[in-house]
C-alpha positions in Angstrom: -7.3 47.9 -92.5 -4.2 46.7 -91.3 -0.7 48.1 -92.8 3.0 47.5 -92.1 5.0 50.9 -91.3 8.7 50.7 -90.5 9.5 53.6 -88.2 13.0 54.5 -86.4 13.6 53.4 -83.1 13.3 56.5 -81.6 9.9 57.5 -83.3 8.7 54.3 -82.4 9.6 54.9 -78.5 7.8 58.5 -78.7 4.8 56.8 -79.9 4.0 54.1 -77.4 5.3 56.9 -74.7 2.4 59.2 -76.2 -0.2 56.1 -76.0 1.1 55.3 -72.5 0.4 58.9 -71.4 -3.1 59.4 -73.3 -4.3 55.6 -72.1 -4.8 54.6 -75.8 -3.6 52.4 -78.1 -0.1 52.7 -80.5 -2.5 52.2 -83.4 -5.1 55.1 -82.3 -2.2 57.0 -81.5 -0.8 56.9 -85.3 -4.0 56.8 -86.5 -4.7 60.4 -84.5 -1.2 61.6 -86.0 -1.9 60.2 -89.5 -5.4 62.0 -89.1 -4.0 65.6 -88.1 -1.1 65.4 -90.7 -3.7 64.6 -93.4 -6.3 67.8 -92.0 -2.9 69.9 -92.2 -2.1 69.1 -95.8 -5.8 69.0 -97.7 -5.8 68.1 -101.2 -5.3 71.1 -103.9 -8.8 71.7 -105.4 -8.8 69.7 -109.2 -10.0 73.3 -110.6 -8.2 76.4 -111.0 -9.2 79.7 -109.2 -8.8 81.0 -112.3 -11.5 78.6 -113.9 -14.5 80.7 -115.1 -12.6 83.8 -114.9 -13.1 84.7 -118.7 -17.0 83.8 -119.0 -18.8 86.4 -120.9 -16.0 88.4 -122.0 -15.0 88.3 -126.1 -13.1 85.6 -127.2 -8.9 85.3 -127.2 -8.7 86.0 -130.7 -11.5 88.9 -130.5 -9.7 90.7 -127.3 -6.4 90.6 -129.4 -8.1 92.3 -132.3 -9.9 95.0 -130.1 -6.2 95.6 -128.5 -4.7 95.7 -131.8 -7.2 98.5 -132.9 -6.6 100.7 -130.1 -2.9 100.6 -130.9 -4.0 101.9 -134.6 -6.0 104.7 -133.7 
C-alpha cells in the first residue's frame, strides 16, 4: 500500500544514503526501519497480569468479613 510521509531533509538524506549502501530500495529501507521500530514497541497485552489472580479464593465482600473477624477476636 502506498502512503505519503513527510520527513526532514536531513532524515531523508540518511535514508537514501542507507539504501545506497545496503543496494536496496528507499521504500525497503523505511519499510525495514518501520519493521524494527514496530518489533521494539509490541503492543501491551489487552489483559491484565493480574487477570485471574483471585479465582477460587472467597469473594470481596467475604474476604472483608473474614478480616473483620480476625480483628474481633
Amino acid at each position: 500500500m502506498r502512503t505519503v510521509v513527510d520527513l526532514p531533509d536531513e532524515e531523508l538524506q540518511a535514508i537514501k544514503a542507507l539504501a545506497k549502501r545496503e543496494k536496496i530500495s528507499q521504500a525497503e529501507a523505511i519499510r525495514r526501519a518501520v519493521r524494527a521500530y514496530l518489533h521494539a514497541r509490541p503492543a501491551p497485552d489487552k489483559e491484565s497480569p493480574a487477570f485471574g489472580l483471585w479465582e477460587g479464593r472467597e469473594e470481596g465482600i467475604q474476604y472483608q468479613d473474614t478480616l473483620r473477624d480476625e480483628w474481633t477476636r
